[in-house]
C-alpha positions, 0 to 999 in steps of 0.5 A: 125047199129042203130044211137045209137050204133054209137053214144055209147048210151048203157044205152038208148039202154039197157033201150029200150030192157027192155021197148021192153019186157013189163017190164015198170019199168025200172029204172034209177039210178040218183042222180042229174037232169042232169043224167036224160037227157039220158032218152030222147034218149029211147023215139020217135023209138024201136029196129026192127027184125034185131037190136034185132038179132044182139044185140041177137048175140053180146050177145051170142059171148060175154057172155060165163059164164052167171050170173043167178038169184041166183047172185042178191038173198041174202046170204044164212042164218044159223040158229042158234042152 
């Protein structure tokens, strides 16, 4: 098990799979300077075979209705007669 597990750094661990999948713009919602000190931990290691499995695996045992897409869309309109 990855340090970071251990040591319940979720937001770095879920920062780093984004940035592990391309997507670079991974933001983190801070209102205040001290907030920002997390990102340190994404930096300087990555998420191996075997600890992206086991992330995979948690997952899938965890999540039994998945949200898609359409929960972060906005509210459908109606048009007005």
């Amino acid at each position: 098990m990855h340090t970071l597990f251990r040591q319940g750094k979720i937001r770095a661990i879920g920062a780093a799979i984004l940035l592990d999948q391309g997507i670079t713009p991974a933001l983190w919602g801070a209102r205040h300077p001290d907030q920002l000190q997390p990102v340190d931990d994404v930096t300087g290691w990555w998420l191996d075979a075997p600890i992206k499995a086991e992330i995979d695996r948690i997952l899938r045992e965890t999540i039994t209705d998945p949200v898609g897409p359409e929960f972060m869309a906005p509210p459908a309109r109606s048009v007005a007669a």
